[in-house]
C-alpha positions in Angstrom: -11.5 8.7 -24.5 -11.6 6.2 -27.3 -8.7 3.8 -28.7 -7.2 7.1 -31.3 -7.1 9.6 -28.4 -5.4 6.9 -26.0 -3.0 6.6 -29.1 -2.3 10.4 -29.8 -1.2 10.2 -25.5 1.0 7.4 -25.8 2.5 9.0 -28.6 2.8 12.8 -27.2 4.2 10.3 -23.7 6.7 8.4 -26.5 8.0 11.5 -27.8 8.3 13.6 -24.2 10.4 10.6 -22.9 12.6 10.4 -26.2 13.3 13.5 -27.7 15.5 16.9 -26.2 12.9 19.3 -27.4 9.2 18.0 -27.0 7.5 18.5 -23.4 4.4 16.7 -23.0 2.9 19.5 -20.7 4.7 22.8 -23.0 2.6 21.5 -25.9 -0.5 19.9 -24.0 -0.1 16.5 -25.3 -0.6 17.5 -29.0 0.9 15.6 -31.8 0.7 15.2 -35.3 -0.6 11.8 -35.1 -3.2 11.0 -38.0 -6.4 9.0 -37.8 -5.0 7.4 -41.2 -2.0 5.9 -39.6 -3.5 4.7 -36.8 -6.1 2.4 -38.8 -3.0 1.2 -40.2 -1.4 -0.1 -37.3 -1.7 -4.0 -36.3 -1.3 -2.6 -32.5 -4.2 -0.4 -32.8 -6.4 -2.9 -30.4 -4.2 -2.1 -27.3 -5.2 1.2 -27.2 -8.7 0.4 -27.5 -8.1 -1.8 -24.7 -6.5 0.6 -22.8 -8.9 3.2 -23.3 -11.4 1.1 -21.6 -9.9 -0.2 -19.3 -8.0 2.9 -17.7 -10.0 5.6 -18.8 -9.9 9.0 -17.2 -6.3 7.1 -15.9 -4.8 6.5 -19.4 -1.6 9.1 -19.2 -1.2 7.7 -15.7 -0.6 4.3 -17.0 1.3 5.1 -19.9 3.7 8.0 -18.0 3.8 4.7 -15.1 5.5 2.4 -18.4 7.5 4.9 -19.7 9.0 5.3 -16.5 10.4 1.7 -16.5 10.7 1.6 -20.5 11.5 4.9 -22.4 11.3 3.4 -25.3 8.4 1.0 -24.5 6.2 -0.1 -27.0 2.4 -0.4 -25.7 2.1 -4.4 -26.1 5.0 -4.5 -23.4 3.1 -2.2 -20.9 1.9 -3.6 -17.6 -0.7 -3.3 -15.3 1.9 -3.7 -12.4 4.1 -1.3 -13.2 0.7 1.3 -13.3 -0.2 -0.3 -9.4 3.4 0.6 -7.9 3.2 4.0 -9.8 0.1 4.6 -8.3 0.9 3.1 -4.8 3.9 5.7 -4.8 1.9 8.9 -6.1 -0.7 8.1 -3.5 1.5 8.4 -0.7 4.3 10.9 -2.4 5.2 12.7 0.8 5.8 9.4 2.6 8.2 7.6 -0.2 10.2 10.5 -0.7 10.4 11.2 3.4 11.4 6.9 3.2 14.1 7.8 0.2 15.6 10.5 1.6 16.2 8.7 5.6 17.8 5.8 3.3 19.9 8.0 0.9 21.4 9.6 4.5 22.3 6.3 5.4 24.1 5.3 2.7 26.7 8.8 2.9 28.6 10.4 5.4 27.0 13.5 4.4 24.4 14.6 2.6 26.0 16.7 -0.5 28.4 13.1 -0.6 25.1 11.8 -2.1 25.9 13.6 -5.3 29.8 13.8 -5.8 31.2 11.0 -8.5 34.3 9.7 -7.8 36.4 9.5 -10.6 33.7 10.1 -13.0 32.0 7.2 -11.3 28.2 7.4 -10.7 28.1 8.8 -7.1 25.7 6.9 -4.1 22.6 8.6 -5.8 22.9 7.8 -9.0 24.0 4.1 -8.3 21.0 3.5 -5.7 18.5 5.0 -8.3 19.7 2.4 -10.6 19.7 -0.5 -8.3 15.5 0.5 -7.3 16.6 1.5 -3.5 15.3 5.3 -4.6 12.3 5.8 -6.7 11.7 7.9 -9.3 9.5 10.5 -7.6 12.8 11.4 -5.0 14.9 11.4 -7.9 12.8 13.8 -9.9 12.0 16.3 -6.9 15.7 16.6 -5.9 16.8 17.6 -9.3 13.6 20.2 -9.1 15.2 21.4 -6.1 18.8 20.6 -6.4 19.5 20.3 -10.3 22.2 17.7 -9.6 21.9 16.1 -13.2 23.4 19.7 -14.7 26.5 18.9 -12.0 26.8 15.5 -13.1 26.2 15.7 -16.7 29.8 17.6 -16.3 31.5 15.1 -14.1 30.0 11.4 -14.9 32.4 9.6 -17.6 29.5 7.1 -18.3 28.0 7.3 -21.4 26.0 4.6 -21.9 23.9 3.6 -18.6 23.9 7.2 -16.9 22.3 9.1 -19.7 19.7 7.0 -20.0 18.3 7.7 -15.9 19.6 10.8 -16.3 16.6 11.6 -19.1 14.0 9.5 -17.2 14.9 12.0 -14.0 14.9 15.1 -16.4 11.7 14.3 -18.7 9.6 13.2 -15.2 10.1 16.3 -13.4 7.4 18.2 -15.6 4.6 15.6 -15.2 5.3 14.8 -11.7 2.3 17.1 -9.2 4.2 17.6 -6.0 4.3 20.8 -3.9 8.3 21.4 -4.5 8.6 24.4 -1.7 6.8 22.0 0.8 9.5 19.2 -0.1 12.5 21.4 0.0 11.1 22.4 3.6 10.7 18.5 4.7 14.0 17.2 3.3 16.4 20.0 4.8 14.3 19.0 8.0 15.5 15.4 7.3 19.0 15.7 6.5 19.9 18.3 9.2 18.0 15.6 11.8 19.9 12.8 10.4 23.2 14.4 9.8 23.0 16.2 13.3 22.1 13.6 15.4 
């Protein structure tokens, strides 16, 4: 992969995590991005740089940044935020097992989780914001659960909510879990927690 084809996937990434209608897997990553304009750009180097660096790992790093900035622009990216991405994807069963044992704590029951209060953010929404959850959990339970259609109805928050709610939304296409296995583990974790 060399510096314009590490471009054309940050930009197919850019556009999945900012617009309604693009989905970077639907369309397989293909943009309309032009060898001309790329020349043209004074950032051009950091894709080069990237290219080398992370190489068969490039949409991996740049889906890692967009994670944490949406709207990021490629000189802000970071190599740390790639390592915890990774750390988390490595072990995916295990973080969303950890998430789901905390999220328990935190209601008296489960479907609590998920119920604003006054068009509040409810528990979920407010410990995905403050970094207790992590993106993966959040993603997988609205692949199972489809709380953001439910919330999208009920939180009055217009400015921060939508904003996690399209990071949830846009990662559940490029996030590889095995969804009927997770269902299967987190009912087994809730009815232990709750019933204990």
């Amino acid at each position: 992969m060399d510096g314009f084809d590490t471009y054309k996937t940050y930009l197919a990434l850019k556009t999945h995590f900012n617009s309604q209608s693009y989905d970077y897997r639907k369309y397989n990553g293909k943009t309309g991005a032009k060898l001309e304009s790329f020349i043209k750009r004074k950032d051009r180097f950091y894709f080069s740089r990237i290219s080398n660096k992370y190489k068969e790992e490039v949409e991996n790093y740049f889906i890692a940044n967009f994670l944490e900035e949406p709207k990021g622009w490629v000189g802000n990216f970071n190599e740390n935020n790639y390592k915890e991405w990774k750390k988390r994807n490595e072990s995916l069963s295990y973080v969303i097992e950890q998430d789901i044992k905390s999220l328990c704590k935190s209601a008296g029951d489960f479907d609590e989780l998920f119920i604003p209060i006054d068009g509040q953010h409810p528990i979920i929404i407010k410990e995905y914001i403050s970094k207790r959850v992590s993106h993966e959990t959040m993603a997988t339970l609205d692949s199972i659960l489809n709380y953001t259609k439910i919330l999208n109805e009920k939180v009055n928050d217009v400015v921060v909510y939508p904003k996690y709610e399209n990071v949830i939304k846009k990662y559940k296409s490029l996030i590889s879990t095995n969804l009927v296995e997770q269902k299967i583990k987190i009912l087994k974790i809730v009815k232990d927690y709750y019933e204990s």
